[in-house]
C-alpha positions as CSV (number, residue, x, y, z in Angstrom):
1,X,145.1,75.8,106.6
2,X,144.9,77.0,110.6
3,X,145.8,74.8,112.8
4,X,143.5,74.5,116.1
5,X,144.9,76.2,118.9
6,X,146.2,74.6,122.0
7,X,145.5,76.6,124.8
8,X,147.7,74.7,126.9
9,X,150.7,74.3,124.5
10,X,149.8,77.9,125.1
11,X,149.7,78.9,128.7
12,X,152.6,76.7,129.1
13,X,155.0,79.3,126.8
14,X,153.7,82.2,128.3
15,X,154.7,80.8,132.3
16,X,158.1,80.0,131.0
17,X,158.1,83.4,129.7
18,X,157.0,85.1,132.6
19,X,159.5,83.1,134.8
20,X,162.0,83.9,132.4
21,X,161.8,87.5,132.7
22,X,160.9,87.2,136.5
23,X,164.5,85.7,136.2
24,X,166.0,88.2,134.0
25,X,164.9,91.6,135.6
26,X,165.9,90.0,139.1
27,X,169.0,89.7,137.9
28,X,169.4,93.4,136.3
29,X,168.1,94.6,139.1
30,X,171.4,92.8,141.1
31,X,173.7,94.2,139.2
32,X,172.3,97.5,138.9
33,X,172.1,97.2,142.7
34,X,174.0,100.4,144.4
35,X,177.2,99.4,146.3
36,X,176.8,100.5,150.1
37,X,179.9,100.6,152.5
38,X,177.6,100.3,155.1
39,X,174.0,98.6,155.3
40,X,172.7,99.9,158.4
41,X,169.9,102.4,158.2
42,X,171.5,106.0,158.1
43,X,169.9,108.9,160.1
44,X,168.0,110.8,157.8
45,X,166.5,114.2,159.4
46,X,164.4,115.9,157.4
47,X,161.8,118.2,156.4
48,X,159.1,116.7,154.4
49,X,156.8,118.3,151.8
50,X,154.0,118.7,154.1
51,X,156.3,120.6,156.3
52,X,156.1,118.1,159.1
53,X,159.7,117.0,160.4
54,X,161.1,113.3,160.1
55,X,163.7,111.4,161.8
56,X,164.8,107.4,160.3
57,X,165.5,107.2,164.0
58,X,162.0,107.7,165.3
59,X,160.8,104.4,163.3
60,X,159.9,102.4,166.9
61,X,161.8,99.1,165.5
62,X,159.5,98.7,162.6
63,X,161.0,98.0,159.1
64,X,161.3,101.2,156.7
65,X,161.1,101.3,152.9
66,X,162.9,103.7,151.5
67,X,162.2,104.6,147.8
68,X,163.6,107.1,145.5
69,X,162.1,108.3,142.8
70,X,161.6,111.2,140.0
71,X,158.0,112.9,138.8
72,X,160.1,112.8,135.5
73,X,160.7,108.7,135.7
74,X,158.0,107.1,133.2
75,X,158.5,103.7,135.5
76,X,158.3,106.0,138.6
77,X,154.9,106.8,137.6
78,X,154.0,103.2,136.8
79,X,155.1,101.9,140.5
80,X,153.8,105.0,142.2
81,X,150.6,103.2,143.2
82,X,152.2,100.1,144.5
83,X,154.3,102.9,146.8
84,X,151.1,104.1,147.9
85,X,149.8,100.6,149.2
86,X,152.5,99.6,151.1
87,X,152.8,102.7,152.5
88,X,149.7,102.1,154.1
89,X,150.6,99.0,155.8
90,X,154.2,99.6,156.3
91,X,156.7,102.4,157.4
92,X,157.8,103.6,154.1
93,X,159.6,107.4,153.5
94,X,160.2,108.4,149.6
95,X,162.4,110.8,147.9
96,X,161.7,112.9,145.3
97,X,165.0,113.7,143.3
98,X,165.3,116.6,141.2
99,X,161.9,116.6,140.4
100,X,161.6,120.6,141.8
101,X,160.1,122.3,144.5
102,X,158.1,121.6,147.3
103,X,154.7,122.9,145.6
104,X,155.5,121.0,142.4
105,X,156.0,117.5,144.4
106,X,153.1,118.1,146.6
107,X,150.6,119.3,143.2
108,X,151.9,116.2,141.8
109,X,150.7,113.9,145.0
110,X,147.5,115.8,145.2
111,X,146.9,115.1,141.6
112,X,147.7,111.7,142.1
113,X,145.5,110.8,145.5
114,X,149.1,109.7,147.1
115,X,149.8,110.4,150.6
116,X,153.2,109.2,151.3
117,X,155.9,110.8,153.0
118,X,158.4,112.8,150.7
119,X,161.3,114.3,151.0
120,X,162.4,116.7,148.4
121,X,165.8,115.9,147.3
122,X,165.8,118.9,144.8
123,X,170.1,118.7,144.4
124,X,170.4,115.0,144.6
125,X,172.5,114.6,147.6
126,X,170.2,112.0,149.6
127,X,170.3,110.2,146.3
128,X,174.1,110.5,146.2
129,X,174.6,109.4,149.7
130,X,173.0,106.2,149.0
131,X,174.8,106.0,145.8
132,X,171.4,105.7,143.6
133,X,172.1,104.2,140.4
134,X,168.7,104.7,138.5
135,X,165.2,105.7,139.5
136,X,163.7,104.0,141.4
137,X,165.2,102.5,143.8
138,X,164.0,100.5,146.9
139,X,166.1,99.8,150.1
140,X,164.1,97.5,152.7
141,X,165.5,97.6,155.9
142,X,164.7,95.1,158.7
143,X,163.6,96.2,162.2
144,X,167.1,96.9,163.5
145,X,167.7,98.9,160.9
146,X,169.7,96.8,158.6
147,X,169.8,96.8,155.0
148,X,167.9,93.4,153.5
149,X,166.9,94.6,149.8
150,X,167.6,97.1,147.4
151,X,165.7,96.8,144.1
152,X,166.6,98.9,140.8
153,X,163.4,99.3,138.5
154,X,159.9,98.6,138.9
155,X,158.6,96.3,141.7
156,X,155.5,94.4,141.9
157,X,153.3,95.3,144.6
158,X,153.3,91.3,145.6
159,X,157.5,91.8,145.3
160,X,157.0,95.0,148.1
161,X,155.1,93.1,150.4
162,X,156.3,90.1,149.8
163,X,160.0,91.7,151.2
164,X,158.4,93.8,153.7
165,X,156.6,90.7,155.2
166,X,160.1,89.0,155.3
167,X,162.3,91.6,156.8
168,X,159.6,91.9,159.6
């Protein structure tokens, strides 16, 4: 009545379904891509959560991350933790949009254990400015501060290092 089970009949399908939807969200995550006029790395001068001040010109020709994100974004939450390795290897800044003040962003970091840089982006206009199509969203730049990837959606913490080991 049951058939015997072939584990490698098996692992075979589920590869060429992972592939397949490797495949698939990569190309979503194309087309969902924002359209910049210009790829080199804007200066963005800020204030960050923690009060300190930050300058995208004052990254010593090191590659920057820059990821946008939402306390409300369920897949925000799921990638926060990958944010929070590379950030410890790698320049990376993030942007909090509409997600609400200061003290809320920065209780939701110290609940977490993050200690990335944030900026608060309470009225969405850094979001705008890069023409953010979803949350999140990921632009790797290179050391002279030009634009190699943008990724829409999650992203694996392999896929972040992976590009940030690239662009370097």
């Amino acid at each position: 009545m049951f058939k015997k089970f072939n584990l490698k009949k098996i692992a075979k399908e589920i590869a060429i379904m992972g592939i397949t939807l490797f495949i698939v969200m990569n190309i979503i995550s194309y087309l969902r891509s924002p359209k910049l006029s210009d790829t080199s790395l804007p200066n963005i001068t800020s204030t960050l959560i923690d009060n300190t001040h930050y300058s995208s010109l004052n990254q010593s020709k090191k590659p920057l991350l820059i990821h946008f994100w939402a306390t409300w974004c369920p897949t925000c939450k799921l990638e926060a933790g990958n944010i929070q390795k590379i950030s410890e290897d790698f320049n990376v800044l993030t942007v909090a949009v509409k997600s609400g003040s200061d003290t809320e962003i920065r209780d939701y970091i110290k609940e977490n254990n993050f200690d990335f840089k944030v900026i608060n982006d309470s009225q969405g206009i850094l979001s705008s400015q890069f023409s953010v199509p979803a949350f999140p969203t990921t632009f790797i730049y290179n050391s002279q501060g030009k634009l190699e990837f943008t990724e829409v959606g999650y992203t694996s913490i392999l896929g972040l290092y992976a590009r940030m080991l690239w662009v370097q």
